[in-house]
Rosetta silent file (secondary structure, phi, psi, omega in degrees, C-alpha in Angstrom):
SEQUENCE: XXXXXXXXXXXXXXXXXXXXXXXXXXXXXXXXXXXXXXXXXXXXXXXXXXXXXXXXXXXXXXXXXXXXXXXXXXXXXXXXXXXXXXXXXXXXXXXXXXXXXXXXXXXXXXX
SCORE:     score description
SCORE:     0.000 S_00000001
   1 L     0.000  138.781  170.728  110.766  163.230  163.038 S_00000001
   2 L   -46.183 -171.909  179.633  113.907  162.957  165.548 S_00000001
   3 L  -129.783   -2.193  149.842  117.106  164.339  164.438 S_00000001
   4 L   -46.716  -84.847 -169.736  118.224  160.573  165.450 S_00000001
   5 H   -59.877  -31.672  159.882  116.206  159.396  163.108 S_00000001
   6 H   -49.763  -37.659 -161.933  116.631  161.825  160.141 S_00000001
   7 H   -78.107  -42.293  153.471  120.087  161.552  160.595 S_00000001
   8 H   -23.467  -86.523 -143.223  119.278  157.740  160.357 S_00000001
   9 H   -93.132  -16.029 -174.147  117.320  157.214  157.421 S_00000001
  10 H   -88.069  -14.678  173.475  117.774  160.389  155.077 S_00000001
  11 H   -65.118  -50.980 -167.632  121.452  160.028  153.969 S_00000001
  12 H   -75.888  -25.167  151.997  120.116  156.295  153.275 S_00000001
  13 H   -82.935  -10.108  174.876  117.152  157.370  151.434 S_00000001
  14 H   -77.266  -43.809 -176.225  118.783  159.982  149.666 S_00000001
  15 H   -67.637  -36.121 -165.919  121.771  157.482  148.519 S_00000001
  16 H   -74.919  -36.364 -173.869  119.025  154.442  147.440 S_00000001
  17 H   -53.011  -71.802  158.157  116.991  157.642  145.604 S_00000001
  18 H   -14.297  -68.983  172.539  119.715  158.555  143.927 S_00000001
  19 H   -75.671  -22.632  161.427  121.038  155.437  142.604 S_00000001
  20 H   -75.498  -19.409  167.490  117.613  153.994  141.376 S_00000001
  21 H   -75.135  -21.539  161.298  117.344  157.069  139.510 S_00000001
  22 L  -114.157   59.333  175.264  120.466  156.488  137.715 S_00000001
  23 L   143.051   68.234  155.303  119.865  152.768  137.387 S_00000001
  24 L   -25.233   67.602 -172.990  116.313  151.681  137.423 S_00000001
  25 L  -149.767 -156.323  172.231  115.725  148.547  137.865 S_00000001
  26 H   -89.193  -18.063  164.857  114.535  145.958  140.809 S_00000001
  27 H   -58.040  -25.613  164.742  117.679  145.959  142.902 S_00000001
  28 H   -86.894  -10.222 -178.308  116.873  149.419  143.666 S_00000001
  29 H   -92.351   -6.217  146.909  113.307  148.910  143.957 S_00000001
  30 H   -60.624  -39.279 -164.741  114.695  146.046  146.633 S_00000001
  31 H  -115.484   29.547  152.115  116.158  148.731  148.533 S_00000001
  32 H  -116.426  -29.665  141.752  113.278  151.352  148.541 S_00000001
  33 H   -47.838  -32.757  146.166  111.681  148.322  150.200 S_00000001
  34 H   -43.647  -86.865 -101.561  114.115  147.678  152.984 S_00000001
  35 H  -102.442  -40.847  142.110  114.121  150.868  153.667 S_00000001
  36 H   -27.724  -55.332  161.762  110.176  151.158  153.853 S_00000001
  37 H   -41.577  -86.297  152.772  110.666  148.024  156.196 S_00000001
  38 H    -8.100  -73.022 -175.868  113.636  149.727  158.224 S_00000001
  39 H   -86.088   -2.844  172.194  111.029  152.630  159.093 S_00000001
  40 H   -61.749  -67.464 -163.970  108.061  150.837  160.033 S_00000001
  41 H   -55.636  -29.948 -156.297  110.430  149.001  162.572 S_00000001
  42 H   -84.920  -31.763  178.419  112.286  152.549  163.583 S_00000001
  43 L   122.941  -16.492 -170.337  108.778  154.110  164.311 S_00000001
  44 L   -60.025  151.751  173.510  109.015  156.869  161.164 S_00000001
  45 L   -78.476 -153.590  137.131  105.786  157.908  160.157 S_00000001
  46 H   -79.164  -14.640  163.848  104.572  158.280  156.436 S_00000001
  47 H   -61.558  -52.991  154.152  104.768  161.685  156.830 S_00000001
  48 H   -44.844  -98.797 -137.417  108.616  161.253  157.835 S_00000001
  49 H   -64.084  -39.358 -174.118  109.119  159.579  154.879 S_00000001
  50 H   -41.726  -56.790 -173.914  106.757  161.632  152.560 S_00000001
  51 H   -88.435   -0.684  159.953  109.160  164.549  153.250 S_00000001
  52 H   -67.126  -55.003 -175.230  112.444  162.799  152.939 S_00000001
  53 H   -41.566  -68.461  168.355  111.044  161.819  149.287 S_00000001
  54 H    -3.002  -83.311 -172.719  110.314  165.127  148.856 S_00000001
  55 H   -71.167  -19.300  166.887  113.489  166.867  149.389 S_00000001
  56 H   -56.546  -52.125  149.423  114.880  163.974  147.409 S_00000001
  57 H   -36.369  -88.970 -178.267  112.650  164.734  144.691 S_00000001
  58 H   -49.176  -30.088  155.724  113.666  168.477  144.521 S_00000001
  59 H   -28.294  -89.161 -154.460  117.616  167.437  144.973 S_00000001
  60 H   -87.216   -6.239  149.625  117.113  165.609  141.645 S_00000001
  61 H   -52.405  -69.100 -176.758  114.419  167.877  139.769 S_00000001
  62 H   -38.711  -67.558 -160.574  116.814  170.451  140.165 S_00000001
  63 L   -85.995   21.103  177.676  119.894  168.869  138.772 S_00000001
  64 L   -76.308  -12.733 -169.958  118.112  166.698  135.791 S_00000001
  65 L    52.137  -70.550  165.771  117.888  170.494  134.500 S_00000001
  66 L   -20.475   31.640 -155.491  116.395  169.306  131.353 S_00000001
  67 L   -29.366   -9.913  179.293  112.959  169.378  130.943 S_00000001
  68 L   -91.794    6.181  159.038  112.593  166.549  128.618 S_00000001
  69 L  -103.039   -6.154  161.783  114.114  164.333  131.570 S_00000001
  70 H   -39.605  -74.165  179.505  111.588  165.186  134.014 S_00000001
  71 H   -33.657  -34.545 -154.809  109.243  162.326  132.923 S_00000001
  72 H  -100.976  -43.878 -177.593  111.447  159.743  133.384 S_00000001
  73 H   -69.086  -55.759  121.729  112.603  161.239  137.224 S_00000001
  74 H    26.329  -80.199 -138.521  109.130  161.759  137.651 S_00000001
  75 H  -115.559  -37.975 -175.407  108.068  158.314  136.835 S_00000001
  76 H   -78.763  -63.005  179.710  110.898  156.347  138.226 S_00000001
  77 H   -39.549  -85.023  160.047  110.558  158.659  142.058 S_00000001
  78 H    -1.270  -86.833 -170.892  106.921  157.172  141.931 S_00000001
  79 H   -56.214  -17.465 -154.604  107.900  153.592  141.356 S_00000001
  80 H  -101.657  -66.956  131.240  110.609  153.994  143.925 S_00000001
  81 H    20.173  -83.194 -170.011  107.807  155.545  146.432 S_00000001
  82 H   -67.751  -31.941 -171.180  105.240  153.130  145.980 S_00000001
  83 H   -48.817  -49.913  162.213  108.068  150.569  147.159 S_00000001
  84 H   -41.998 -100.102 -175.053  108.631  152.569  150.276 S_00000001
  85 L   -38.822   -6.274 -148.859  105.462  152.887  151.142 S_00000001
  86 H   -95.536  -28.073 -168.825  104.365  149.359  150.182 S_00000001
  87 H  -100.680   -0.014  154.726  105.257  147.676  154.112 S_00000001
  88 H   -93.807  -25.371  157.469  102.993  150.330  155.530 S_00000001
  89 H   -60.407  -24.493 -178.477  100.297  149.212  153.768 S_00000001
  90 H   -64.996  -31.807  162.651  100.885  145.604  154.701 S_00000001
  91 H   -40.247  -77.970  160.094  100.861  146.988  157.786 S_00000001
  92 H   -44.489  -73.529 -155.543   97.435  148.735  157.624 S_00000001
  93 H   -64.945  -10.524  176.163   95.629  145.540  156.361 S_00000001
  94 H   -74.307  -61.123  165.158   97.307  143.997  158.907 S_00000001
  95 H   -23.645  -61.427 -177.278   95.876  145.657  161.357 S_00000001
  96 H   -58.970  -29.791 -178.920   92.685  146.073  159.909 S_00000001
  97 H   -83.365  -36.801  168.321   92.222  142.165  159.649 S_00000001
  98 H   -52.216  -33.754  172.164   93.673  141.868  163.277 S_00000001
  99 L   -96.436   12.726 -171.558   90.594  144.059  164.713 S_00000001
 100 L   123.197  -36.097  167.616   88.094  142.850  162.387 S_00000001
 101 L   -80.478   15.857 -162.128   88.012  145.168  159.744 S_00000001
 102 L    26.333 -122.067 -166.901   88.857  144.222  157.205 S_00000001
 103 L  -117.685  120.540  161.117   89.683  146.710  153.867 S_00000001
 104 L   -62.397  153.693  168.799   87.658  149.493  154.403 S_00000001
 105 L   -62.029  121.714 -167.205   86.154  150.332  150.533 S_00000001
 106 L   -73.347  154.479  179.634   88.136  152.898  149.190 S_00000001
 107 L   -55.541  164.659  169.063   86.113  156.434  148.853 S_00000001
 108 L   -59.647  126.250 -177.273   83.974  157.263  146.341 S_00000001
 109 L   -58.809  160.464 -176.602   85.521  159.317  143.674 S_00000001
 110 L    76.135  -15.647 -161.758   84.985  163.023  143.785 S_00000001
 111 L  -155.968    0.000    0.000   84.013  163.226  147.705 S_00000001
C-alpha cells in the first residue's frame, strides 16, 4: 500500500473501528461500508485493508484488557469486517458474471 493511501484510509478506518466498537449498531456498520466502497474506488487491495483491520484489531485487543470483553471485540471487529469487505465481493461476482463465469462453487471442505 502507498503511504498516500495509508495515510488516506487508516486514520479513517481506525476512527470508524473504533467507534463501532464502542457503539455497535448499523450506522457504524454504514460506515465500514463506505469505507469498503472508498477503497475499491482508491485501488486498495484486500490485503491493504486486511492489515489496517489488523492493527486495528490489536489497538483495541490490547486496551479492552479484560478478557471477558474479548468476545464481544472479537465479534463486533468481524461484523464490522464483513462490511468492509462486502463491495469487494460485489465486485468479484461482478466480474465473474461480466466474463461469463459466473460463481465459481466454493471449495470442498478440507482440501
Amino acid at each position: 500500500m502507498s503511504d498516500q493511501l495509508r495515510g488516506r484510509f487508516a486514520p479513517r478506518y481506525d476512527a470508524a473501528f473504533s467507534r463501532y466498537l464502542a457503539r455497535p449498531g448499523e450506522a457504524g456498520l454504514a460506515d465500514a461500508y463506505e469505507i469498503g466502497r472508498s477503497a475499491v474506488a482508491a485501488g486498495l487491495s484486500l490485503l491493504d485493508l486486511s492489515a489496517m483491520h489488523h492493527a486495528a484489531l490489536l489497538r483495541e485487543l490490547r486496551a479492552a484488557g479484560r478478557p471477558e470483553h474479548l468476545g464481544r471485540v472479537t465479534g463486533a471487529a468481524s461484523a464490522f469486517f464483513g462490511e468492509v469487505l462486502a463491495t469487494f465481493e460485489m465486485a468479484r461476482r461482478g466480474f465473474l458474471e461480466a466474463v461469463g463465469g459466473g460463481d465459481p462453487a466454493p471449495p470442498a471442505a478440507g482440501g
